[in-house]
C-alpha positions in Angstrom: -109.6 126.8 53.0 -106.8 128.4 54.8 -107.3 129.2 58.4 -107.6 133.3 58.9 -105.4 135.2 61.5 -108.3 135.9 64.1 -108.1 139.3 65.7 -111.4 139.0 67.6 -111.5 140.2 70.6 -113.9 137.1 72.0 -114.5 134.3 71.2 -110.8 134.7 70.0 -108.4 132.6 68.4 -107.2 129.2 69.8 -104.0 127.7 69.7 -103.8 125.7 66.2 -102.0 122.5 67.6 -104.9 122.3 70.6 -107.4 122.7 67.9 -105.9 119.9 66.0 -105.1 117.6 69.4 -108.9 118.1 69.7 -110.1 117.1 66.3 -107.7 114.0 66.9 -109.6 113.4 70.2 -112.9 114.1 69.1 -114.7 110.9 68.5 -112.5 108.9 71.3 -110.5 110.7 74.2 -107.6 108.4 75.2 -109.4 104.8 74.1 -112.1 105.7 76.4 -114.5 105.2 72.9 -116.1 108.3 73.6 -116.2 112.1 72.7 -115.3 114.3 75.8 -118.9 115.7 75.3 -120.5 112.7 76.0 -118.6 111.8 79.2 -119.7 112.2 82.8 -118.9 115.2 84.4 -118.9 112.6 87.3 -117.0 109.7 85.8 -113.4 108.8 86.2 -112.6 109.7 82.4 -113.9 113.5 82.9 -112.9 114.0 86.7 -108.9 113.0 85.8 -109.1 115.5 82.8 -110.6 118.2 85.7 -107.9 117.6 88.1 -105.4 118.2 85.3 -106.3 121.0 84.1 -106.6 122.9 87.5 -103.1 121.1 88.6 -101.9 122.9 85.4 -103.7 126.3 86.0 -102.0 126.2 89.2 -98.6 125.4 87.9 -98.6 128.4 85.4 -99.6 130.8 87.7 -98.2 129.2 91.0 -101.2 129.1 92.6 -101.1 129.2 96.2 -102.7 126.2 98.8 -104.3 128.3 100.4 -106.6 129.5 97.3 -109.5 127.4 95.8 -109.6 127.3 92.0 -113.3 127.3 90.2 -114.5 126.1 87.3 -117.9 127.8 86.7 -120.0 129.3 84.3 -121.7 132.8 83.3 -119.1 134.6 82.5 -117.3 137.7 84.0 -120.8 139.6 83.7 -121.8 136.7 86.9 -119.1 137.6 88.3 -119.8 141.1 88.6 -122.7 139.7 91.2 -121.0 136.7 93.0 -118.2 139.1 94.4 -120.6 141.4 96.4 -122.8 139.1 97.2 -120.0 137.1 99.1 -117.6 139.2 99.9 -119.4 142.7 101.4 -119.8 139.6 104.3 -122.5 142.5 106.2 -120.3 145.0 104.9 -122.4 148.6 103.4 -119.4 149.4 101.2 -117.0 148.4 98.4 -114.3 150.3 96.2 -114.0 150.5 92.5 -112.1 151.8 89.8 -113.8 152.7 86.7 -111.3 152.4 84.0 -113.8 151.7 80.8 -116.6 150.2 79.9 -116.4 146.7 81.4 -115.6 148.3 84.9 -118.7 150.1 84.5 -120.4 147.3 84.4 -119.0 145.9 87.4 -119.8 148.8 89.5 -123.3 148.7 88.2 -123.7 145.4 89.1 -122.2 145.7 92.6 -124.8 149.1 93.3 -127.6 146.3 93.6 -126.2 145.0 96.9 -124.2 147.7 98.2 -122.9 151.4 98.2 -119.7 151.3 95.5 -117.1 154.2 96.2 -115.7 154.9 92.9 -111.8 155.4 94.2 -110.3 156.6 90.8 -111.7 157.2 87.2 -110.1 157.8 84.2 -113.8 158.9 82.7 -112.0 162.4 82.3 -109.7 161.5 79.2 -112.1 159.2 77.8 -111.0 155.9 79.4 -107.5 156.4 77.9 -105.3 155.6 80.9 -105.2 153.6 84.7 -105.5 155.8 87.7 -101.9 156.2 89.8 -102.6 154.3 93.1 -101.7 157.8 94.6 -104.8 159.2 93.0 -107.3 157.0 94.3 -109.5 157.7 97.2 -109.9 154.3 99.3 -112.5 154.1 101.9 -111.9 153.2 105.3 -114.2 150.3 105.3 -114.3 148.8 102.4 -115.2 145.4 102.1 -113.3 144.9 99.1 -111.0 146.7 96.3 -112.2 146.0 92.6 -110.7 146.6 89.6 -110.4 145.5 85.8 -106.8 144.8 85.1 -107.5 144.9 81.3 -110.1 146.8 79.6 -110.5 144.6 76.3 -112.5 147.8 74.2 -110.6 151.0 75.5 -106.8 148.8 75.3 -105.9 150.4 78.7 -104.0 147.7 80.7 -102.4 147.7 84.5 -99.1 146.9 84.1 -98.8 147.0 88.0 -100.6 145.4 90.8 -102.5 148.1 93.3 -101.6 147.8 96.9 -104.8 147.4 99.5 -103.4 146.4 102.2 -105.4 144.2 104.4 -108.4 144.6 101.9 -109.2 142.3 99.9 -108.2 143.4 96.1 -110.7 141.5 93.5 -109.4 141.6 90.0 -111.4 141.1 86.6 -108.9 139.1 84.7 -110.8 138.3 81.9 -108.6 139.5 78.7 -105.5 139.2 79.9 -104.9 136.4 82.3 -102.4 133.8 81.2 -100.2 136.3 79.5 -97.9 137.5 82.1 -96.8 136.2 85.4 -99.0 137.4 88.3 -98.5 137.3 92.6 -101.5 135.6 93.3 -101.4 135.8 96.9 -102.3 139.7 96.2 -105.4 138.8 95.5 -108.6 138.0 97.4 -110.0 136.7 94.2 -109.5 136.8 90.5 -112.1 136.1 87.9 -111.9 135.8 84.7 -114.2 134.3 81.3 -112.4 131.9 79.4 -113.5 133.2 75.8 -110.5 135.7 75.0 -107.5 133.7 76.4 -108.1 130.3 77.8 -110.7 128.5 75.7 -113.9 128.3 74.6 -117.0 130.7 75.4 -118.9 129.5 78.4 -115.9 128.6 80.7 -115.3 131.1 83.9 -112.7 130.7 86.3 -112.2 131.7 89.9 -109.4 132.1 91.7 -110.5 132.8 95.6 -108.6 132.7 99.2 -110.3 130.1 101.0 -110.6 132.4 104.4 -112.9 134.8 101.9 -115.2 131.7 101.2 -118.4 131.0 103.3 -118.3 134.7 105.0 -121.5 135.8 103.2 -124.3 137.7 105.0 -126.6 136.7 104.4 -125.7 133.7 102.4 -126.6 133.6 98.7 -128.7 131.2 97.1 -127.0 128.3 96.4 -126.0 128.8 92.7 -124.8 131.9 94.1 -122.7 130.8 97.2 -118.5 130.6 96.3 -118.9 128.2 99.2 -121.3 125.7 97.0 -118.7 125.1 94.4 -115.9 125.0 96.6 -117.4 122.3 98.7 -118.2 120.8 95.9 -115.2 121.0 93.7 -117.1 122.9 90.9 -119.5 119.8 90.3 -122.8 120.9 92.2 -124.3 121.2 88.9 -122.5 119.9 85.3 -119.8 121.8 84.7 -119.2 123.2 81.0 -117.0 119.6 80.4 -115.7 120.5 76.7 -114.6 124.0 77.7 -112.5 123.1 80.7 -110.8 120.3 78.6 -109.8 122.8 75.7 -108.7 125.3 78.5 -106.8 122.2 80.1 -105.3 121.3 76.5 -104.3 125.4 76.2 -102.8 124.9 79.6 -100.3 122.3 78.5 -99.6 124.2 75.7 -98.6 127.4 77.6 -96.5 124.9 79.9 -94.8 123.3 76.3 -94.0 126.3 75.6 -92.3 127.9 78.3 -95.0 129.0 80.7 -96.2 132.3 81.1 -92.9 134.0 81.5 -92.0 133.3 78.1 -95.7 133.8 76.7 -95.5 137.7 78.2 -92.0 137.9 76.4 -94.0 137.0 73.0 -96.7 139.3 74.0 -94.6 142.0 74.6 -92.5 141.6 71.1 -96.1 141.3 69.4 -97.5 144.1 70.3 -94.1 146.4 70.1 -94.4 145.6 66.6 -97.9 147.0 66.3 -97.3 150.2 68.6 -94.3 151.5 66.9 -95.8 151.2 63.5 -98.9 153.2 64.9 -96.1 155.6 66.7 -94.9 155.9 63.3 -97.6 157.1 61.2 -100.3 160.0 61.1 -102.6 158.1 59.3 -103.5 155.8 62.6 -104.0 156.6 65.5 -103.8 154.6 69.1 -105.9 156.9 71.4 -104.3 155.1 75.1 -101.3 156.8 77.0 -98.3 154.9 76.2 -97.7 153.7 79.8 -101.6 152.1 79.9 -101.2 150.8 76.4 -102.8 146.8 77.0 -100.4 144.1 74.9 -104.2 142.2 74.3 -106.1 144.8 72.7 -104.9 147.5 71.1 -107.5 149.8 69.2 -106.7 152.2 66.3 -108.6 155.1 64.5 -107.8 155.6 60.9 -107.2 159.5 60.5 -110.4 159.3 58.0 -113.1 156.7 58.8 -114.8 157.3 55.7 -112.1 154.5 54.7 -113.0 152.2 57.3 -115.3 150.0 55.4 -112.8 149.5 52.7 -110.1 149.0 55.4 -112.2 146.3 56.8 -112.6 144.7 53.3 -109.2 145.4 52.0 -108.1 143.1 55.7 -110.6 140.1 55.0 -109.5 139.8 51.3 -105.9 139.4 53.2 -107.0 137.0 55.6 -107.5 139.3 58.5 -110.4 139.2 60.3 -112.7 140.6 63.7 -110.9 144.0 62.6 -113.9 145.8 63.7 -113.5 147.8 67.1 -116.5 147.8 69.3 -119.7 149.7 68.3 -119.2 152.1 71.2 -115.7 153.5 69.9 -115.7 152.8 66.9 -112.6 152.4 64.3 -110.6 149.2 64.6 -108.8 146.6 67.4 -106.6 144.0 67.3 -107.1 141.4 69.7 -103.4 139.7 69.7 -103.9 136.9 72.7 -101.6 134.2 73.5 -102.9 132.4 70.4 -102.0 135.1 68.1 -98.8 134.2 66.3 -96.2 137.0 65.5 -96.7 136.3 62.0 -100.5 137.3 62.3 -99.3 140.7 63.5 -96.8 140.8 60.8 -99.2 140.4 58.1 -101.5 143.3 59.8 -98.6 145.6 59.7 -98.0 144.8 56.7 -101.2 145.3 54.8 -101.3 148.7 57.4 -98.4 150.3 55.6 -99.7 149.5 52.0 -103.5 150.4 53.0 -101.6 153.7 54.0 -99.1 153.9 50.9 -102.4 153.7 48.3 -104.6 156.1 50.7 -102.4 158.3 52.6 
């Protein structure tokens, strides 16, 4: 059977040439006569496939010393926990932005532990842009400033990093990390889930400045604690071994293939090709202001969505597939990651303009 072009939003679509290096690899990684999923998290055969991959991660997005990469698990929606509960460090207060739906969740989250001063919302339009930095209302004493730089259902993306000063900015990462160069060192931390643009489901990383680490008050439990994993180096407990080896393999396959300088160059010619077709026509509709618009997810209405199902089957009978936008918003989204070739975006253009030619 022919492989699909995979516009889910995650699990997405992996690199075809890591898939295949891993089918090759399956039964016996490197004469070791052994499947990566039967190793030792704590043997020499799993811990030099570890050290590679965060060597690489830190190569693609220059990493600095002074910042501890993590390999963990539980996703983004963990995440959403860990942060206050190590970084309010005795600390009542912490700043958010609420951009969309995965923001919302974040600032839920972070209510448990702490009061969350919401700096700037885009609530008003319907989650269809990011706040201007000169719009948002910073507290004095904020342990930290949070925001999602990507908001994978609404298609609203930063294309600018926010300036806190001396605070701390924290950064959900999750759909777009990997696909544009980023100033790490403007960061206090960066999380992101593996699922949409690195690997495998499963897989979470974090990115944290070590002087942030091991300030908790009161300190979590120990599953909880940053300071665990980085004393540790992500091996307290076993790590999710297969996921962190296909995120190392799509780490050498960014760095084959120019790094992520050249992947946002891609990114940006993919989804020009999508926008301008959208910009185009009547018939669909892209509901984000242009300046927001996110190059990873880009959701569209058709102008009647009593066609939607037959859109949706009209796509699969092409070989498109994970169409469907999410059950909050409705209508449809492309997912167009790293992994998404130009010809996948091609073909969905394509079958666009005829969908619209026989309906319009």
């Amino acid at each position: 059977m022919a492989r699909v072009f995979n516009f889910s939003a995650g699990p997405a679509a992996l690199p075809e040439e890591v898939l295949q290096q891993a089918a090759a690899e399956m039964l016996d990684w490197h004469g070791a006569g052994m499947s990566v999923m039967e190793m030792s998290h704590r043997g020499k055969e799993f811990m030099s496939i570890a050290a590679q991959a965060e060597a690489d991660l830190r190569e693609l997005l220059a990493i600095p010393a002074n910042y501890k990469v993590l390999f963990l698990q539980g996703g983004a929606s963990l995440q959403f926990e860990m942060v206050p509960m190590n970084l309010l460090a005795g600390r009542s207060v912490a700043d958010y932005v609420h951009t969309g739906e995965w923001a919302k969740k974040a600032i839920k989250a972070a209510r448990n532990f702490c009061t969350v001063n919401v700096v700037a919302s885009s609530e008003d339009e319907g989650f269809t842009y990011a706040p201007a930095q000169a719009d948002w209302k910073l507290s004095r004493d904020a342990a930290y400033v949070h925001y999602t730089a990507n908001e994978t259902i609404g298609g609203v993306e930063f294309h600018w990093t926010p300036d806190t000063g001396d605070v701390p900015l924290v950064c959900d990462m999750s759909s777009n990390i990997l696909s544009r160069p980023i100033d790490v060192s403007k960061y206090g931390l960066i999380y992101a889930g593996a699922q949409k643009n690195i690997g495998p489901a499963g897989l979470t990383i974090v990115i944290v400045r070590e002087d942030l680490v091991g300030k908790a008050q009161p300190a979590p439990s120990a599953m909880l604690d940053y300071k665990t994993h980085v004393d540790a180096e992500s091996m307290y407990n076993t790590p999710p071994t297969y996921a962190i080896y296909i995120a190392g393999l799509v780490f050498q396959w960014l760095k084959k293939n120019g790094g992520v300088a050249a992947m946002e160059q891609k990114n940006i010619e993919k989804a020009k090709l999508l926008y301008d077709y959208l910009d185009s026509t009547e018939f669909y509709r892209n509901p984000v202001r242009r300046q927001d618009r996110s190059r990873m997810n880009i959701p569209f209405t058709l102008r009647d969505a009593a066609l939607d199902d037959e859109f949706l089957k009209g796509a699969k009978a092409r070989g498109l597939v994970q169409l469907k936008g999410h059950r909050s918003v409705g209508g449809m989204r492309a997912s167009i990651y790293n992994a998404m070739p130009k010809a996948g975006v091609e073909a969905l253009v394509e079958y666009m303009r005829e969908f619209e030619k026989n309906h319009g």
